[in-house]
PyMOL commands that place a pseudoatom at each C-alpha (Angstrom):
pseudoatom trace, name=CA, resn=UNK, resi=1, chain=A, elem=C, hetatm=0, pos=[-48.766, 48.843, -12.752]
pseudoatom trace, name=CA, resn=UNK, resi=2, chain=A, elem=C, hetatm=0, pos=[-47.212, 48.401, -9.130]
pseudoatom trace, name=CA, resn=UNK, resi=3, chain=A, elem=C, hetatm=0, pos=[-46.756, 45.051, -9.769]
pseudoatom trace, name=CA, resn=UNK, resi=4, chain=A, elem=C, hetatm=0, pos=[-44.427, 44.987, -12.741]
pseudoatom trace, name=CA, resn=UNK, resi=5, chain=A, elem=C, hetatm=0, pos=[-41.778, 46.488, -10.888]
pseudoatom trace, name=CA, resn=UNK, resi=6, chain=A, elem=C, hetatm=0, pos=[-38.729, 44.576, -10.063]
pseudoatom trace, name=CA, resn=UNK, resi=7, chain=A, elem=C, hetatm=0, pos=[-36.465, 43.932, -7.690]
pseudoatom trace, name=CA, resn=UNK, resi=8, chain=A, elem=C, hetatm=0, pos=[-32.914, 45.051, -9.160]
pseudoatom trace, name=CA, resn=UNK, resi=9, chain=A, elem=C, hetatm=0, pos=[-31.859, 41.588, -7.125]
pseudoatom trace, name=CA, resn=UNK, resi=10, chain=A, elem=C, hetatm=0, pos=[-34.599, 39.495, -8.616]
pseudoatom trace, name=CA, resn=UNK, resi=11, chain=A, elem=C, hetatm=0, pos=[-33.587, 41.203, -12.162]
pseudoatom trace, name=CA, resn=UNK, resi=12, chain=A, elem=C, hetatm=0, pos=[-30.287, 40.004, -11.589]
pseudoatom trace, name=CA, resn=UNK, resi=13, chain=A, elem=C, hetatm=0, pos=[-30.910, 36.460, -10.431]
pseudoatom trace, name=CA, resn=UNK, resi=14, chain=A, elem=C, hetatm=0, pos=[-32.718, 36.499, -13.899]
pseudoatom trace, name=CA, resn=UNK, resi=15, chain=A, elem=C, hetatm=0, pos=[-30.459, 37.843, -15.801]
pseudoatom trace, name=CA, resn=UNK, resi=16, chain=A, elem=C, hetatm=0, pos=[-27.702, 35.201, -14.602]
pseudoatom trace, name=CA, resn=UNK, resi=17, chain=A, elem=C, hetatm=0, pos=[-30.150, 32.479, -14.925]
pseudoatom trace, name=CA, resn=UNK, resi=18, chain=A, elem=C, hetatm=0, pos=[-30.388, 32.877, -18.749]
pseudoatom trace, name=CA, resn=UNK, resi=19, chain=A, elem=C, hetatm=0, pos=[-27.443, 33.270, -18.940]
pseudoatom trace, name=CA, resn=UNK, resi=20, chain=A, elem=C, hetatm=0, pos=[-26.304, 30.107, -17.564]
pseudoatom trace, name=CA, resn=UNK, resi=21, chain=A, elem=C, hetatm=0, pos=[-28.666, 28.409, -19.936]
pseudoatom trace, name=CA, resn=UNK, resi=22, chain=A, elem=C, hetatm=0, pos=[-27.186, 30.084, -23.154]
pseudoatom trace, name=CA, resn=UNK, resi=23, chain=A, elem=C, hetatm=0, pos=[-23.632, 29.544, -22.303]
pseudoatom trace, name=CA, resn=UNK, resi=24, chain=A, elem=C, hetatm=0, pos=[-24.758, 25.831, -21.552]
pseudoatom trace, name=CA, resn=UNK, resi=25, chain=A, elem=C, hetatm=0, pos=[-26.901, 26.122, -24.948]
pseudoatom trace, name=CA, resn=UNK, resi=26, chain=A, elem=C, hetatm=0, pos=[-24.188, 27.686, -26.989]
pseudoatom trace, name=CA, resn=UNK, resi=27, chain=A, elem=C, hetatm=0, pos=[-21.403, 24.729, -25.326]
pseudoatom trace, name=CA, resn=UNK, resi=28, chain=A, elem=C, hetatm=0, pos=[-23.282, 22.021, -26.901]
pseudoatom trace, name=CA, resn=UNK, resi=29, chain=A, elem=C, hetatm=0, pos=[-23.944, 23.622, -29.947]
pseudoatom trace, name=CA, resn=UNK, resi=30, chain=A, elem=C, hetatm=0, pos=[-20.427, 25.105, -30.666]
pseudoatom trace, name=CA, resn=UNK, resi=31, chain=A, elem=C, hetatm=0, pos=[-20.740, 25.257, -34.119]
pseudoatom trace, name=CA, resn=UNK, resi=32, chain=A, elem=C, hetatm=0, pos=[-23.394, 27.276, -34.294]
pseudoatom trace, name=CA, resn=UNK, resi=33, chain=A, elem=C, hetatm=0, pos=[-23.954, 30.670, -32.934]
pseudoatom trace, name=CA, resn=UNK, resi=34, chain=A, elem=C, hetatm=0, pos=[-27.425, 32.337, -31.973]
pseudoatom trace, name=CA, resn=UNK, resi=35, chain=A, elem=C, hetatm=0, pos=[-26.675, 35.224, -31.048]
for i in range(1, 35): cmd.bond("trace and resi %d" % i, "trace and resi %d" % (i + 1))
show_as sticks, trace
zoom trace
């Protein structure tokens, strides 16, 4: 179970990374809206 635990750093890094991708995803597709 130890090894599920994250990092709050890593869990950020993560966090921004998809991020990044859906504001990219969402600036191409401006018309539509996924979330």
């Amino acid at each position: 179970m130890s090894s599920i635990v994250f990092q709050k750093q890593d869990l950020e890094s993560l966090l921004n990374h998809h991020i990044n991708i859906l504001k990219r995803f969402t600036n191409e597709n401006e018309s539509q809206h996924f979330l």
